[in-house]
C-alpha positions in Angstrom: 0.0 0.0 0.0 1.5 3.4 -1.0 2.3 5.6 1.8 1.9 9.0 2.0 5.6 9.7 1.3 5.3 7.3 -1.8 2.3 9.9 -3.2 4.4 12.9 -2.5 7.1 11.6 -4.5 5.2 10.6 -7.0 3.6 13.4 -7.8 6.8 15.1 -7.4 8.0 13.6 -10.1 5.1 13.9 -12.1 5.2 18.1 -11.9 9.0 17.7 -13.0 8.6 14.8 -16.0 7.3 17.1 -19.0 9.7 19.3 -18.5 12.5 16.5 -18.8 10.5 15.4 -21.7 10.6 18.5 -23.4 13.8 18.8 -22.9 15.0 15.2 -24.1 12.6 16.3 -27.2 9.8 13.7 -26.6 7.1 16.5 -27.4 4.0 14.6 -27.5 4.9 13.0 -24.4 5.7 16.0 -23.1 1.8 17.5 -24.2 0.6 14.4 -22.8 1.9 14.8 -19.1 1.4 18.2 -18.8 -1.9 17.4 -19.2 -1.9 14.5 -16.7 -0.3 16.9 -14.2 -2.9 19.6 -15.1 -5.3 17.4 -14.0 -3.7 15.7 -11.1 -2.5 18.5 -9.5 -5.7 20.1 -10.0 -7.8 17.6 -8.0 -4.7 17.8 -5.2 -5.2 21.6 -5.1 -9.3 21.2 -4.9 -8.6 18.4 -2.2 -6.9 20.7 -0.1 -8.9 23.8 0.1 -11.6 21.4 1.4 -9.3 20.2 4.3 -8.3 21.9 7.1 -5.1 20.2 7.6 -3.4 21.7 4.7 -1.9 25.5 5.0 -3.5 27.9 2.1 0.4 28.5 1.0 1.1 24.7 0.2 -2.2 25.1 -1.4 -1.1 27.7 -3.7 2.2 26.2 -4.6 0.5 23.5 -6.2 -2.0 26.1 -8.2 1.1 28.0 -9.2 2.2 24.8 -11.0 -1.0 24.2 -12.2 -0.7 27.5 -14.5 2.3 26.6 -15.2 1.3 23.2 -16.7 -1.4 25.2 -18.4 1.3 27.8 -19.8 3.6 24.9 -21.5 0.6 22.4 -22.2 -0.7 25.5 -24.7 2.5 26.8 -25.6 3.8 23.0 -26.5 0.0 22.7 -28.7 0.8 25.3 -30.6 3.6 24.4 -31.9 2.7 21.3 -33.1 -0.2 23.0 -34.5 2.2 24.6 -36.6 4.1 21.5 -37.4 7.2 22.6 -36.2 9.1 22.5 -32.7 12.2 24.4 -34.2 13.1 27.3 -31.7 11.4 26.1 -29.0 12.1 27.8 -25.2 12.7 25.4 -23.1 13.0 25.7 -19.1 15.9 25.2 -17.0 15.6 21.9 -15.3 18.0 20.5 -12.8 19.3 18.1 -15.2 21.0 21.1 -17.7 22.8 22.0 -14.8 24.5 18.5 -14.3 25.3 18.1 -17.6 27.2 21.5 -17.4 28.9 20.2 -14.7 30.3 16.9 -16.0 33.8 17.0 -17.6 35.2 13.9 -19.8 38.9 12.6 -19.2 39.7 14.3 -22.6 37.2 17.6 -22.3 40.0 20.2 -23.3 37.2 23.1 -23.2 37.4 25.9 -20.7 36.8 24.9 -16.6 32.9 26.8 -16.1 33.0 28.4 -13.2 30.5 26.3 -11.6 32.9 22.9 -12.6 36.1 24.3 -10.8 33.9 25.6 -7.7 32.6 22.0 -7.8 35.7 20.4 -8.1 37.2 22.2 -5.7 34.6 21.5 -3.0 35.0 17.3 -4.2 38.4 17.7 -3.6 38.4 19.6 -0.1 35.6 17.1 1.4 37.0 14.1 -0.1 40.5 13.8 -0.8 43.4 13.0 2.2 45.7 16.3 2.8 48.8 14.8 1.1 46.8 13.9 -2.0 48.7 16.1 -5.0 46.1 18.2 -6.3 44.5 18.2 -9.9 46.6 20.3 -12.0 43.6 22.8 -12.9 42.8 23.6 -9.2 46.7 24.2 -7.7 46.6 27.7 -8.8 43.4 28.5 -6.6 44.7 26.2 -3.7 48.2 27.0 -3.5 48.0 31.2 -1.7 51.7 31.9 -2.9 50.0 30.8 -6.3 47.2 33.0 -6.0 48.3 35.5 -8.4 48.8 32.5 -11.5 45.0 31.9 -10.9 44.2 32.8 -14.5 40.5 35.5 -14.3 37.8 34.4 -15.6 36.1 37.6 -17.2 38.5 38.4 -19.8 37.8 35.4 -21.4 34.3 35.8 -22.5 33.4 36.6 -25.5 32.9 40.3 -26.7 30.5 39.6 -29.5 28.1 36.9 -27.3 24.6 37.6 -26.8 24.0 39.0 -23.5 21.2 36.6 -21.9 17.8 38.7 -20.6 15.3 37.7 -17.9 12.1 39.7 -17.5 11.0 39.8 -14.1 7.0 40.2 -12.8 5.4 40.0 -9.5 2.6 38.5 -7.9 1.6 37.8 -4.3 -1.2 35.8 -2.2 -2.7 36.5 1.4 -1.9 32.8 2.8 -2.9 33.9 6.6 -3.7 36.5 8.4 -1.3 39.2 7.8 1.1 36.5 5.9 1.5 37.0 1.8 3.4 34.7 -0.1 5.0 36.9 -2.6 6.2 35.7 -5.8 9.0 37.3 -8.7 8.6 35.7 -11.8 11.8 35.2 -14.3 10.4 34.7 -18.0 12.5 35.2 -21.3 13.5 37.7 -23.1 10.3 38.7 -24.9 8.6 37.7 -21.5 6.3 34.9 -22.7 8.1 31.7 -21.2 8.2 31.3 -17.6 11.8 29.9 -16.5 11.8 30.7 -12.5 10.3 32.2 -9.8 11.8 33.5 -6.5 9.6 32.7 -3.9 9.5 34.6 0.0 6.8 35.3 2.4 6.5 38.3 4.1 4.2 38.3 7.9 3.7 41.4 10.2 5.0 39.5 12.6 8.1 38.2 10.9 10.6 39.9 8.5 11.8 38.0 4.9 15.1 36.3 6.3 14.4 33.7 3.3 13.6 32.9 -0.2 14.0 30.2 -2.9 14.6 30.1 -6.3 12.6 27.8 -8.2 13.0 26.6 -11.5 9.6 26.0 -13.5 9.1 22.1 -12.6 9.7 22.9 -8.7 7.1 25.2 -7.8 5.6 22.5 -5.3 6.8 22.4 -1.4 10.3 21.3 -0.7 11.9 21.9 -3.9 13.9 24.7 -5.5 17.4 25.4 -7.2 18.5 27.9 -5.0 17.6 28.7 -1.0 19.2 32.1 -0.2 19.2 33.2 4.0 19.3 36.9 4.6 21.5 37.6 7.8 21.1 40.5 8.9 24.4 42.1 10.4 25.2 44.3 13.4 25.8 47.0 11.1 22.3 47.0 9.6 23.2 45.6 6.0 23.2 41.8 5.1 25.1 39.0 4.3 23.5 37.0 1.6 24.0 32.8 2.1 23.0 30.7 -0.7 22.9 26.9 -1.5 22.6 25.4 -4.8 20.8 22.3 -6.1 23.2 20.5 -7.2 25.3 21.1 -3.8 28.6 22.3 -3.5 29.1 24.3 -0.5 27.1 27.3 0.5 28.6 30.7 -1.1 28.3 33.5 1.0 27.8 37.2 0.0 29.8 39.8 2.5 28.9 43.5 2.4 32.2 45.7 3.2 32.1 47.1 6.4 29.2 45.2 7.6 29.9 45.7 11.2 29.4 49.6 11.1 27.3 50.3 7.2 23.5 49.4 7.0 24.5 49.5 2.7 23.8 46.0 0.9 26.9 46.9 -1.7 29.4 47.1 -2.1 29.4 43.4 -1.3 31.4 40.3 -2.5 32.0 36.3 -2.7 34.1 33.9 -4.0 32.7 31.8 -6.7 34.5 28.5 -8.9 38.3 30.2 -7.5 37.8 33.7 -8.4 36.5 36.6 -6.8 33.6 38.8 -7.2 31.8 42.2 -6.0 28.1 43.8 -6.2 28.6 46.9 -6.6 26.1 49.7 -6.0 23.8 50.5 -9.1 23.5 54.5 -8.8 26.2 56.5 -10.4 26.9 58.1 -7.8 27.9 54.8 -5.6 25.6 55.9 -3.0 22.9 53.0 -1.3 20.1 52.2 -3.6 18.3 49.4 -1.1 14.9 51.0 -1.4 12.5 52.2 1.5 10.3 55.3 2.3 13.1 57.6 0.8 15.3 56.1 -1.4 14.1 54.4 -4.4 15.2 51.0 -5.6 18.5 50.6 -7.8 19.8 47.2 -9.0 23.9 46.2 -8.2 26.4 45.8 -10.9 28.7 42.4 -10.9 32.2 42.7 -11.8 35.2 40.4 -11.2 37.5 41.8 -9.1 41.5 41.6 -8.9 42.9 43.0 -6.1 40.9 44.4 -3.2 42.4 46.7 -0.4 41.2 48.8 2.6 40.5 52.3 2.1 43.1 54.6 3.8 41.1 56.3 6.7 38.1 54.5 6.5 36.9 54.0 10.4 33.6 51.8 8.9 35.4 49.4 7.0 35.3 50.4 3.0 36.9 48.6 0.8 38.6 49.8 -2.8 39.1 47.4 -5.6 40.3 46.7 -9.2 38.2 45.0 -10.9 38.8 43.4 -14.2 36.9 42.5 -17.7 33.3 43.4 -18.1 30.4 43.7 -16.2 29.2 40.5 -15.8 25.6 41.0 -14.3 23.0 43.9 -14.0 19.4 45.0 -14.1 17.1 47.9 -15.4 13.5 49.1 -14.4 11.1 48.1 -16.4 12.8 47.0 -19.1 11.4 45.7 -22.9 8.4 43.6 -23.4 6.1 44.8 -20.7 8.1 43.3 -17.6 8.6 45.3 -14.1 12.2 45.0 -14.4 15.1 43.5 -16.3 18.2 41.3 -15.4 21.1 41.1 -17.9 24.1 38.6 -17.7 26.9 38.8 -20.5 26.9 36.2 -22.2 28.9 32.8 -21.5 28.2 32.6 -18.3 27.2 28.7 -17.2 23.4 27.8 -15.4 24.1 27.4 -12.0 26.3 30.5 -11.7 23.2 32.5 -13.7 21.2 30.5 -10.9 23.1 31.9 -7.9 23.2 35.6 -9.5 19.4 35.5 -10.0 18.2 34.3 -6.4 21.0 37.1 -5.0 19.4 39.7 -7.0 16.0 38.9 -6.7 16.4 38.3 -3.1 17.7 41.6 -2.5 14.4 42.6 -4.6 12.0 41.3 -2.4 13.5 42.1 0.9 14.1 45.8 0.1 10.6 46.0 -1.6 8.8 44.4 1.9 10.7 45.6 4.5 9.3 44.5 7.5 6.7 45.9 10.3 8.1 44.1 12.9 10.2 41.4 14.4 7.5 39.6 17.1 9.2 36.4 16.7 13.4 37.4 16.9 13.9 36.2 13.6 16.2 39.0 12.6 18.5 38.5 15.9 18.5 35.1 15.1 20.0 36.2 11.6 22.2 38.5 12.5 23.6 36.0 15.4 24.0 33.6 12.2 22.3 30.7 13.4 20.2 29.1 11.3 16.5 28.8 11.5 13.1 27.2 9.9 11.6 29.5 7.1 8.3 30.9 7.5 7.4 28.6 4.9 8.3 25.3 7.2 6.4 27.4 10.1 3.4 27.9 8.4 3.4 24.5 6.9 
C-alpha cells in the first residue's frame, strides 16, 4: 500500500517529467503529461482547500504549477499545431545544470566556473591532505600561487549575446497578515516562464528567506536555489546561498558590515575567483529602497585586487576590478516586464542561478521591508544561526 511519502514523491515527479521530456525532445509525451499533471494536480489543489489540515500556502504552490502546466501544455500545442518545434524555449531543469557540470577525461574546453567551484569543493571534502592536487585547481589552492589563478572575465566573449530575464510580481494573502510573494523570471520577450523567486512576508516576521525555483519545482520542498538573509550588526546583510546540485554554501559579505546598513558594495568567491556587487547608482551611494530612497539594482564585476580604504573607520573597501560587467538590471525593461536582469553572455546555469536568487532576493527584501520582528527572527540572523523558514512554520 503506498504511503503518504510514496504519493508525495510521485507526484513530485510527475510536476517535474514534461519538463525533462521536453527537454530530451519527446514532445507529444511531453503534451501528454502536462496534461496529466494539469489534472492531477488540480484535483490535489481542490482536495486541499476542502481540508483543514493543509496550510493555504502549500495550497497555492501546487495552483502556481497548475498554470504553469497550463502555460507549457498550450504553448507545447501550438507548436505542433504549426508542425514545427524548431526554436522552442525550453525551461531550465536540474538536469542542464549536471550536464554542465560533467567534464570527460579528454574535455580540453574551458573549466565553467561552476565545474572548478565544484571540483574544488569534491576535492576539499573528499581527498586526504597529502593527495597532490589536480593540475587545474593548484593555482586557486596553492596562496603563494594565487596571483597565477588565471581571471575568468577576460575570457568571455565580446561579440556573445547578453542573456535577458524579465522579471514580474505577484503575491497571495496565505494567513492573516502572511502573503506569499512571488517574482517571476520569463525570457526575453517575456512569454516563457523559466523561474520564480519565492518569499513570504508576515507582520510578525521579517523575509530572512527565499527560494529560487525553477519551472518544474514550484511545489513544497523543492527549488534550485535557497538564499538566508543575515542581517548584520551593522544594519546591512550578508546573503548565504545553497545550490541544487550542492557544493558548498557561497556566502555574499557587504564591506564594512559591522558599522554600514548598505547592501553593496558586497562580495563572494565563486568557482576560485573573486567577485563584488557593486552599487547600481552612479553616484555609488545606497540604492536598497524604502520610504526615501528608491530601488537601484547592483552591478557584478570580477574583481582583482581588493584593499582597505586609507582612513576608512567603517570598514570600505577599494578594488580593481577586471573585464566586463558581468551582471546587471534595469527598471522596467522591454516587453512589458517590471524589471530587467542582464548577464553577459557565456556565463554557465548554476552560476546564472546563484546571480538570480542574489538579485531577486535583495528585490524582495528591500521591496517588503518589514513591520516588525515579534518572533526574533532577525536576531537570530544577525547572530548567524540558522533557523526554519516561515514557509516550514506555516506549513
Amino acid at each position: 500500500m503506498a504511503t503518504s511519502e510514496d504519493i508525495k514523491n510521485e507526484i513530485y515527479k510527475l510536476s517535474v517529467l514534461p519538463f525533462i521530456l521536453e527537454r530530451r525532445g519527446d514532445y507529444d509525451k511531453a503534451i501528454e503529461i502536462h496534461k496529466s499533471a494539469i489534472d492531477i494536480l488540480s484535483a490535489a489543489a481542490e482536495k486541499f482547500r476542502k481540508s483543514s489540515n493543509v496550510r493555504k500556502i502549500n495550497r497555492k504552490m501546487f495552483e502556481r504549477q497548475v498554470d504553469l502546466h497550463c502555460e507549457r501544455f498550450a504553448y507545447l500545442e501550438s507548436l505542433k499545431r504549426k508542425g514545427s518545434f524548431e526554436g522552442i524555449i525550453l525551461p531550465p531543469t536540474v538536469l542542464d545544470v549536471m550536464q554542465e557540470l560533467e567534464r570527460d577525461d579528454g574535455d580540453n574546453s574551458p573549466w565553467t566556473l561552476s565545474q572548478i567551484r565544484k571540483a574544488l569543493h569534491d576535492y576539499g571534502k573528499e581527498a586526504p591532505t597529502n593527495t597532490e592536487p589536480p593540475s587545474q585547481l593548484k593555482p586557486f589552492l596553492d596562496a603563494a600561487d594565487s596571483v597565477k589563478a588565471p581571471f575568468f572575465a577576460p575570457t568571455l566573449s565580446s561579440s556573445a549575446e547578453p542573456v535577458i530575464y524579465r522579471l514580474s510580481h505577484s503575491s497571495e494573502l496565505v494567513d492573516m497578515g502572511v502573503r506569499s510573494h512571488w517574482w517571476f523570471v520569463k525570457d526575453s520577450a517575456n512569454k516563457h516562464t523559466l523561474y520564480a523567486l519565492q518569499a513570504v512576508w508576515s507582520q510578525e516576521v521579517p523575509i530572512v528567506e527565499a527560494i529560487l525555483r525553477r519551472a518544474g519545482e514550484f511545489l513544497p520542498q523543492m527549488g534550485a536555489v535557497s538564499i538566508k538573509m543575515r542581517k548584520t550588526k551593522g544594519g546591512s546583510f550578508r546573503l548565504v546561498t545553497s545550490t541544487v546540485p550542492q557544493a558548498g554554501d557561497i556566502v555574499e559579505i557587504p564591506d564594512g558590515e559591522a558599522q554600514r546598513k548598505d547592501w553593496s558594495p558586497r562580495r563572494f568567491k565563486y568557482g576560485g575567483r573573486n567577485f563584488v556587487w557593486k552599487s547600481g547608482r552612479a553616484d555609488g551611494k545606497s540604492a536598497d529602497g524604502g520610504l526615501f530612497r528608491s530601488f537601484s539594482w547592483e552591478t557584478l564585476y570580477e574583481t582583482k585586487r581588493v584593499w582597505a580604504k586609507e582612513g576608512s573607520r567603517t570598514g570600505k573597501m577599494e578594488d580593481e576590478t577586471i573585464g566586463p560587467r558581468l551582471c546587471w538590471g534595469e527598471k522596467g525593461g522591454g516587453n512589458g516586464a517590471a524589471h530587467s536582469i542582464y548577464m553577459v553572455g557565456g556565463l554557465d546555469l548554476q552560476f546564472r542561478e546563484h546571480l538570480l536568487a542574489s538579485q531577486l532576493a535583495r528585490l524582495v527584501r528591500c521591496s517588503n521591508p518589514p513591520q516588525k520582528d515579534s518572533t526574533g527572527a532577525e536576531t537570530v540572523s544577525a547572530g548567524g544561526e540558522s533557523i526554519l523558514s516561515l514557509v516550514e512554520w506555516l506549513s
